[in-house]
DOPA-618289 format. One record per residue (C-alpha): residue number from 1; residue in one letter; x, y, z. Coordinates in Angstrom, 3 decimals, decimal comma. Example, Ala and Ser with C-alpha at 12.3 -4.5 7.8 and 13.67 -1.06 7.14 Angstrom:
// residues 2
NODE resi resn        x        y        z
NODE    1    a   12,300   -4,500    7,800
NODE    2    s   13,670   -1,060    7,140
// end
This chain:
// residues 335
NODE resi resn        x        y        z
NODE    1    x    0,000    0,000    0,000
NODE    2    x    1,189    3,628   -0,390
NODE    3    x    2,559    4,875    2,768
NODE    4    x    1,487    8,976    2,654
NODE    5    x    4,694   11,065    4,276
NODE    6    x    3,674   14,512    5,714
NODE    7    x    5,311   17,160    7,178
NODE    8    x    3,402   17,373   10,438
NODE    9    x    3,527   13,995   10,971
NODE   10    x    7,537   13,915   10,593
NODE   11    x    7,684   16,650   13,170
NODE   12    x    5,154   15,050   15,797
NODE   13    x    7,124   12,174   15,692
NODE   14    x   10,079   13,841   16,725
NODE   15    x    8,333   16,036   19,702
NODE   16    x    9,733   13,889   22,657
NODE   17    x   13,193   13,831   21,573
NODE   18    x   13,627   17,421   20,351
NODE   19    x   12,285   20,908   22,453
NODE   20    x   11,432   23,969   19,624
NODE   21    x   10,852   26,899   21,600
NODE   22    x    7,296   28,473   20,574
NODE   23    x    9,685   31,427   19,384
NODE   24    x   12,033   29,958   17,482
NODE   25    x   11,672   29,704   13,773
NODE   26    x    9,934   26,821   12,103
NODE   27    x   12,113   23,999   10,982
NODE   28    x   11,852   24,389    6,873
NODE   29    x   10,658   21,300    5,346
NODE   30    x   12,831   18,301    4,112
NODE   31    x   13,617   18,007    0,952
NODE   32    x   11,195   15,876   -0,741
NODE   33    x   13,946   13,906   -2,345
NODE   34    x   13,438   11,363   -0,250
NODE   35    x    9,565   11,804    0,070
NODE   36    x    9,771   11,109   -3,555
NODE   37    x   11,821    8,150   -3,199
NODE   38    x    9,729    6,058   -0,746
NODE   39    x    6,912    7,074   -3,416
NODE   40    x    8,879    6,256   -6,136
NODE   41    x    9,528    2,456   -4,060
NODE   42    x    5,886    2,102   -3,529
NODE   43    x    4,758    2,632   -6,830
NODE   44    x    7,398    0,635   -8,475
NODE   45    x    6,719   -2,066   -5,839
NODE   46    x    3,586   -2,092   -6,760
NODE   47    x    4,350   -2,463  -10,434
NODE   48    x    7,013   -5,737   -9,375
NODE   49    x    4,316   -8,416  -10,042
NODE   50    x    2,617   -9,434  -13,268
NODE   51    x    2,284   -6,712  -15,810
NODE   52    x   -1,980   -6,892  -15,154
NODE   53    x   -0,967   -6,003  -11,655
NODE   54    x    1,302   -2,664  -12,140
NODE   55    x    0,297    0,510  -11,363
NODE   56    x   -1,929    2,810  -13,806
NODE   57    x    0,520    5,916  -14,664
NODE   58    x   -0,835    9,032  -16,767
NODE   59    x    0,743   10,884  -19,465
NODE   60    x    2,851   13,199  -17,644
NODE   61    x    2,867   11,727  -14,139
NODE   62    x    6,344   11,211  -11,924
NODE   63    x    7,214    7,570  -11,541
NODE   64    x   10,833    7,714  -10,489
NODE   65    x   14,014    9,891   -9,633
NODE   66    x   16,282    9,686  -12,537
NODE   67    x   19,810    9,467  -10,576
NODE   68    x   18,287    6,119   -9,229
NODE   69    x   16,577    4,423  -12,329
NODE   70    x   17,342    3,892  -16,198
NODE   71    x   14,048    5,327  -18,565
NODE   72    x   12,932    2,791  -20,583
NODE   73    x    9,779    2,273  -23,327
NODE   74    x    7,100    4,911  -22,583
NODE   75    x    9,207    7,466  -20,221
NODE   76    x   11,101   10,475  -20,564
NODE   77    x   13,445   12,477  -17,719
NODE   78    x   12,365   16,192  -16,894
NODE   79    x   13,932   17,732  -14,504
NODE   80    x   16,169   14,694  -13,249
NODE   81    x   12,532   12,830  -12,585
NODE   82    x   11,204   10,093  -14,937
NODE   83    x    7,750   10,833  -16,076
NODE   84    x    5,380    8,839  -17,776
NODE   85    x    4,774    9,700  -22,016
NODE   86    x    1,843    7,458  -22,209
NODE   87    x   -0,662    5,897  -20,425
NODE   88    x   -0,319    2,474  -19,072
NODE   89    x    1,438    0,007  -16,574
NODE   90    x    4,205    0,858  -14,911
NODE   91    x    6,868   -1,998  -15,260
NODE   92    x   10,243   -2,461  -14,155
NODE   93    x   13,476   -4,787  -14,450
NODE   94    x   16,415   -4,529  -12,140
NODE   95    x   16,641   -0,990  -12,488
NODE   96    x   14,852   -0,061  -15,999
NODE   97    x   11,562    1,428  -15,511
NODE   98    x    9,413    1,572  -18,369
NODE   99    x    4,777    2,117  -18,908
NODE  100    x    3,756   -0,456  -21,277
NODE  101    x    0,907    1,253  -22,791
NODE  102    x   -3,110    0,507  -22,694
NODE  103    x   -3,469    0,604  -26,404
NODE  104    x   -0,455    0,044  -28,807
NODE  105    x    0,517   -2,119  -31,764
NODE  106    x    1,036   -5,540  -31,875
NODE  107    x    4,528   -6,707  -31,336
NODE  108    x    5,629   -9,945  -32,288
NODE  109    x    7,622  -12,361  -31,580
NODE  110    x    9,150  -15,880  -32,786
NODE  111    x    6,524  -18,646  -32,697
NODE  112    x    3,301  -16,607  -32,066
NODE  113    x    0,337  -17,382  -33,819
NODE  114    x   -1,010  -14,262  -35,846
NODE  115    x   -4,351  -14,019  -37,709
NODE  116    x   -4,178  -11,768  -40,545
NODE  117    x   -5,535  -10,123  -43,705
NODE  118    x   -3,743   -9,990  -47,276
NODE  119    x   -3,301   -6,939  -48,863
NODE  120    x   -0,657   -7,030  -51,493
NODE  121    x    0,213   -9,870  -53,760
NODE  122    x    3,954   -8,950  -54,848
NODE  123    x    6,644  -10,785  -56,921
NODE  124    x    7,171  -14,466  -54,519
NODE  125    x    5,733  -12,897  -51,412
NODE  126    x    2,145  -11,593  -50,142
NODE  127    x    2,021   -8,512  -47,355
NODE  128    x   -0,523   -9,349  -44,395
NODE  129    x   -1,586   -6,879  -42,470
NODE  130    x   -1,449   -7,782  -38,719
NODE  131    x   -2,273   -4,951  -36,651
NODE  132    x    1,559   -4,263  -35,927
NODE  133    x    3,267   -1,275  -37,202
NODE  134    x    4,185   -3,023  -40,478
NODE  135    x    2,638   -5,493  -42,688
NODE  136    x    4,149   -8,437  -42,788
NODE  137    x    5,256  -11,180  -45,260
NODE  138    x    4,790  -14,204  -46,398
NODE  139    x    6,860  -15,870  -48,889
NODE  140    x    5,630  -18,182  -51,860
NODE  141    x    8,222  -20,593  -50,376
NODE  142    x    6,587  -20,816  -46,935
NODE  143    x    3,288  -21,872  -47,937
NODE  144    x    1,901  -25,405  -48,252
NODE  145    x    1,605  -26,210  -52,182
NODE  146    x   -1,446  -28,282  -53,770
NODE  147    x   -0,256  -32,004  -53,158
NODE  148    x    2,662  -30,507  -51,336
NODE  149    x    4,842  -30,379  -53,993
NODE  150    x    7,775  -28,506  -54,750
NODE  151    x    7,770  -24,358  -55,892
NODE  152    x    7,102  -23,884  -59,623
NODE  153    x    8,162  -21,156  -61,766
NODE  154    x    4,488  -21,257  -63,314
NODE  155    x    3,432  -20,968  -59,211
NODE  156    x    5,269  -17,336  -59,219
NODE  157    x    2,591  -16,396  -62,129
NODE  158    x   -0,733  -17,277  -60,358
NODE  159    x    0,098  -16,228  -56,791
NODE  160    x   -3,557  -15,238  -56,371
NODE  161    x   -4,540  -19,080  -56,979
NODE  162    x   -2,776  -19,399  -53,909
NODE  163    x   -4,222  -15,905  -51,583
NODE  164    x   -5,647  -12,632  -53,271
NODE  165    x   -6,149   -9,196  -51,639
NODE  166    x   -8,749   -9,393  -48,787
NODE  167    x   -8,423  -12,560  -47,822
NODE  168    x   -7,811  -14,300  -43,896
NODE  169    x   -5,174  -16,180  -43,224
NODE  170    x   -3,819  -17,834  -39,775
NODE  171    x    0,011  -18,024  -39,761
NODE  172    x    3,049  -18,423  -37,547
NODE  173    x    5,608  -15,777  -36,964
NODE  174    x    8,946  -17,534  -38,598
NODE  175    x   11,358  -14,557  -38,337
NODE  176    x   12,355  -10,976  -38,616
NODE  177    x   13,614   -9,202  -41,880
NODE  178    x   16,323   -6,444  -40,931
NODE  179    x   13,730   -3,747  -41,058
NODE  180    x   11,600   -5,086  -38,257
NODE  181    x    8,907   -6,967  -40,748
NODE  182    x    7,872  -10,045  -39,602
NODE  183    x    8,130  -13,831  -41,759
NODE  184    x    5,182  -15,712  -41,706
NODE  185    x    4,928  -19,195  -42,592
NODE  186    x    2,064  -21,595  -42,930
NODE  187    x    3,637  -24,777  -43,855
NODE  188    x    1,520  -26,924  -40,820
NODE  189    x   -1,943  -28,039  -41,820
NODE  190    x   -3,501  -25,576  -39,086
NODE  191    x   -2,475  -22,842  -40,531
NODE  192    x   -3,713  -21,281  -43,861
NODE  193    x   -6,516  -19,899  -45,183
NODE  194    x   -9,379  -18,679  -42,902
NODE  195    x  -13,217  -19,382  -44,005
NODE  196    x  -16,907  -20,217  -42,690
NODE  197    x  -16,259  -17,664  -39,730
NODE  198    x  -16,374  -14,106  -38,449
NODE  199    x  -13,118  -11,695  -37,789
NODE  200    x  -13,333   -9,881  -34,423
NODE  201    x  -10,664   -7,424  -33,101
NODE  202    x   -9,836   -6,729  -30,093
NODE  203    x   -6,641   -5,148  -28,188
NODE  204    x   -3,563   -6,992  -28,175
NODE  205    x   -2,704   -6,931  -24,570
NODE  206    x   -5,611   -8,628  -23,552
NODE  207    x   -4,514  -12,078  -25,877
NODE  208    x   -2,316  -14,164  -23,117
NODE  209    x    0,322  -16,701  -24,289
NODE  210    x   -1,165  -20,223  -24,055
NODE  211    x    0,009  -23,781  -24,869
NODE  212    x   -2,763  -23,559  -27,217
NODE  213    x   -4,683  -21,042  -29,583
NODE  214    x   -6,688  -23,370  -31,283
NODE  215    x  -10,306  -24,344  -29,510
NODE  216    x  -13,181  -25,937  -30,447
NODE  217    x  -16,078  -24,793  -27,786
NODE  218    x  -18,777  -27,483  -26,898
NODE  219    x  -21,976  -25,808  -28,591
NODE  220    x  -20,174  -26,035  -32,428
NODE  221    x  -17,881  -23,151  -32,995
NODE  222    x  -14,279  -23,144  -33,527
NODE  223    x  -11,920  -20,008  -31,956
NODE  224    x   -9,075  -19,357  -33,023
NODE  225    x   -7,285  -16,573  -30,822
NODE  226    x   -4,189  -14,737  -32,543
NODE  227    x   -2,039  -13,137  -30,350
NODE  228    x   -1,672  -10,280  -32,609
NODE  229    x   -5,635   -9,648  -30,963
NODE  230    x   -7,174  -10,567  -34,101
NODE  231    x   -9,458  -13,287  -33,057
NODE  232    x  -11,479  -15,879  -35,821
NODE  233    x  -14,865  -17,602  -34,957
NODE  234    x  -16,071  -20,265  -37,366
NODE  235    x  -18,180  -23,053  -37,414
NODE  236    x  -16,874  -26,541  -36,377
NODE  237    x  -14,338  -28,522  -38,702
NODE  238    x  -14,390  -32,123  -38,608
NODE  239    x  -11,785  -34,283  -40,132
NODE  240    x  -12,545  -35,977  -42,635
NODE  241    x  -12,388  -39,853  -42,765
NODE  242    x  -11,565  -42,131  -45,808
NODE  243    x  -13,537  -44,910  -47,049
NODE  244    x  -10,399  -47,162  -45,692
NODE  245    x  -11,008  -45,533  -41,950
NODE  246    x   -7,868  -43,487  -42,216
NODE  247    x   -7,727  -39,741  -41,764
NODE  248    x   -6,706  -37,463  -45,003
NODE  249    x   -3,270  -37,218  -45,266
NODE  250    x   -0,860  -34,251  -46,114
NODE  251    x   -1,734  -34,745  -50,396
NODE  252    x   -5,544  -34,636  -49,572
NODE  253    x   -5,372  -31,828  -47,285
NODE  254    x   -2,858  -29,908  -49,003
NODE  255    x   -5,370  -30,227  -52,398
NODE  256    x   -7,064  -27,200  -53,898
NODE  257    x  -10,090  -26,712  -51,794
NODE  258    x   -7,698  -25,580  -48,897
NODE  259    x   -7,021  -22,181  -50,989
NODE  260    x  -10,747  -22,007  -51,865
NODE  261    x  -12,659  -18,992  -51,234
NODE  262    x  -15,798  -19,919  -51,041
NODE  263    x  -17,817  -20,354  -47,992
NODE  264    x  -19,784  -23,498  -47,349
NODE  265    x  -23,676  -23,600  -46,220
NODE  266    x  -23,873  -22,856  -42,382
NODE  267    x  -27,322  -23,436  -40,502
NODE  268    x  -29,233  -21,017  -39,801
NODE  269    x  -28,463  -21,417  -35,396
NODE  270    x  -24,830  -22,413  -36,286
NODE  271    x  -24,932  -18,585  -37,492
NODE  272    x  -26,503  -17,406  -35,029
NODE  273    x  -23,864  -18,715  -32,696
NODE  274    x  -20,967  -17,522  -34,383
NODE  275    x  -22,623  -14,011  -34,272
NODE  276    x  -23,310  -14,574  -30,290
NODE  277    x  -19,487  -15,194  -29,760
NODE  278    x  -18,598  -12,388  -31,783
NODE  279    x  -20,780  -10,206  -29,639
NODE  280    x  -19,767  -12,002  -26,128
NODE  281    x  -15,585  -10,946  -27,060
NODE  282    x  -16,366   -8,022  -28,162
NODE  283    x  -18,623   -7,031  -24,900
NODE  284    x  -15,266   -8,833  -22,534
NODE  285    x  -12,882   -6,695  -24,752
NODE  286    x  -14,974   -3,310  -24,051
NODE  287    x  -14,522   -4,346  -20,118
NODE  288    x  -10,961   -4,983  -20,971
NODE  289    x  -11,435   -8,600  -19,452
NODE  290    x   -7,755  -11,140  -20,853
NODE  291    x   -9,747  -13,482  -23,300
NODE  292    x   -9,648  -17,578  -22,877
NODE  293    x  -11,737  -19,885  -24,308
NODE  294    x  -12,980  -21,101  -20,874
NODE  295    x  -14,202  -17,704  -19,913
NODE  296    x  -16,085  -17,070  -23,915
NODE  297    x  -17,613  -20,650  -22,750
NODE  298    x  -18,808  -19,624  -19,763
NODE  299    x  -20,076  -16,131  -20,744
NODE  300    x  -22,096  -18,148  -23,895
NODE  301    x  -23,871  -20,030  -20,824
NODE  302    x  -24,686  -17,217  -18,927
NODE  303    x  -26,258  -15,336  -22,437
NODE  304    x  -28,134  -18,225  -22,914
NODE  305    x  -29,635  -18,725  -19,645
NODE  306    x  -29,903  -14,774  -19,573
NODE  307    x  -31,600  -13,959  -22,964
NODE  308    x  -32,212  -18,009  -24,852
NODE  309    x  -30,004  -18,787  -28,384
NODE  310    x  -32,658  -17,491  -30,507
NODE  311    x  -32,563  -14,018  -32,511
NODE  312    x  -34,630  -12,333  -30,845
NODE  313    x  -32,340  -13,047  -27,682
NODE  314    x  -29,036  -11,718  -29,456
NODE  315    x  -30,725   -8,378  -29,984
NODE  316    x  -31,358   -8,067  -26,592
NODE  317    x  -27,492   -9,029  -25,740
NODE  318    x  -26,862   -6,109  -27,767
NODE  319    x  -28,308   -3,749  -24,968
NODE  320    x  -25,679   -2,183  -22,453
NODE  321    x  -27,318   -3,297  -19,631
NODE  322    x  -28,161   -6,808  -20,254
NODE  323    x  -24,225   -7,266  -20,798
NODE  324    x  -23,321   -5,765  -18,016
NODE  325    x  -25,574   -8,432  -16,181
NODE  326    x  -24,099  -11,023  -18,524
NODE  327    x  -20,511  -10,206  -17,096
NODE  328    x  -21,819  -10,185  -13,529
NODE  329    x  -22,982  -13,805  -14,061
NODE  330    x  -19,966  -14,660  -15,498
NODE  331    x  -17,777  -12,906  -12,288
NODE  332    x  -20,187  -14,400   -9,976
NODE  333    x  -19,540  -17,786  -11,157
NODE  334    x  -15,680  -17,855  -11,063
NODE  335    x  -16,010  -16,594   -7,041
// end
């Protein structure tokens, strides 16, 4: 807890040891160096925890005495303090003090999982927009190829048999060029080409690292959570058997329908789903609430129970209010 210093209570403390006569002059106050510093120790020990759990700084605000700490991402050193540039958590390491801020761009790293949208089809290479603060790439050479065969030089001329402008794709962050872009790949048979669903966006920082992006909730939708906050909701895909009882294989599922566009026939309460999911993130996102799967399971319960699955019902999740009492359900149940 924050531990408030003031100057009367500094000098009442030190009544029975010390006798000011009534005439004598008044003691001038301490510097507030140090005032400053216990501050600085509580807010900082505040911020020593989990990011979720650092302290809320404003543009502007004093976090730190600059003879004692190193500025980092989101600070800047007026008057030998460290104030805050942005708004956000306060975050520290050793002795680097930095505010990771409440809205920013996505940054990635090796191995996430990113959901993204084409929008350039170049010589070898398509750009993918990912909500970071360049569009990324991914290379002819890093894609699966019908049958999985090897690169043609008749692939390099039909590139948008392959992806065109506008379309989703789910991909893995391979690398970094030298100018910061990010290398996708999407050489697994998860990744590719995103259909039968609906895109929903919400902030980065609310997208935590798991062992596992890929779910398939009980009442038939598929999530797939990027960690780049771009979040896909489809309908349920099953695997496909063979007359011999053997799953497809890497030829089948590497064929031509995996770079089709088109979408197939979705029931009419399999859509209605999808659009209630949509809704439900987007309503924990507006709350700033860290998205699971478990927790989009559990809030689809409580909208159910609250409101029924029929359309009629998602209108009324629509309304502020019965939200809110959706997310009180939902908090109520994890007590």
């Amino acid at each position: 807890m924050f531990r408030i210093v003031t100057p009367s209570s500094s000098s009442s403390s030190a009544a029975p040891h010390h006798h000011h006569p009534p005439t004598s002059r008044p003691r001038p106050p301490r510097h507030d160096d140090n005032n400053n510093n216990d501050d600085d120790d509580d807010m900082l020990d505040q911020a020593a925890g989990d990011t979720a759990d650092g302290a809320v700084t404003g543009p502007g605000q004093v976090i730190a005495d600059a003879h004692r700490w190193m500025r980092g991402h989101g600070t800047y050193v007026h008057d030998d303090k460290v104030l805050a540039s942005v708004a956000g958590t306060l975050e520290r390491v050793n002795k680097l003090v930095s505010v990771r801020p409440l809205r920013t761009k996505y940054r990635g790293e090796v191995g996430d999982l990113v959901v993204g949208r084409i929008v350039e089809v170049g010589p070898k290479r398509w750009k993918v927009e990912t909500h970071a603060s360049q569009n990324a790439v991914l290379m002819l050479s890093s894609i699966n190829l019908p049958g999985g065969r090897r690169k043609l030089e008749s692939d390099e001329l039909q590139m948008r048999t392959f992806f065109q402008e506008g379309d989703l794709l789910v991909a893995e962050v391979q690398a970094f060029f030298g100018d910061g872009a990010m290398s996708l790949h999407t050489r697994s048979l998860k990744y590719g080409k995103l259909k039968n669903g609906q895109l929903v966006l919400v902030p980065p920082s609310l997208v935590l690292r798991q062992k596992s992006h890929f779910h398939s909730l009980p009442f038939g939708v598929d999530l797939i959570i990027g960690l780049n906050g771009y979040v896909w909701v489809s309908k349920t895909v099953r695997i496909e058997v063979r007359p011999d009882g053997e799953e497809a294989g890497f030829g089948e599922e590497s064929g031509e329908g995996v770079y089709s566009g088109e979408n197939e026939d979705i029931p009419p309460s399999t859509r209605l789903t999808i659009s209630r999911v949509s809704l439900l993130i987007s309503l924990l996102a507006r709350h700033a609430v860290p998205l699971t799967a478990q927790l989009v399971t559990d809030a689809h319960a409580a909208a159910v129970a609250l409101v029924g699955d029929g359309p009629e019902g998602l209108r009324r999740l629509a309304r502020p209010e019965v939200g809110g009492e959706v997310l009180r359900r939902v908090a109520e149940g994890r007590e």
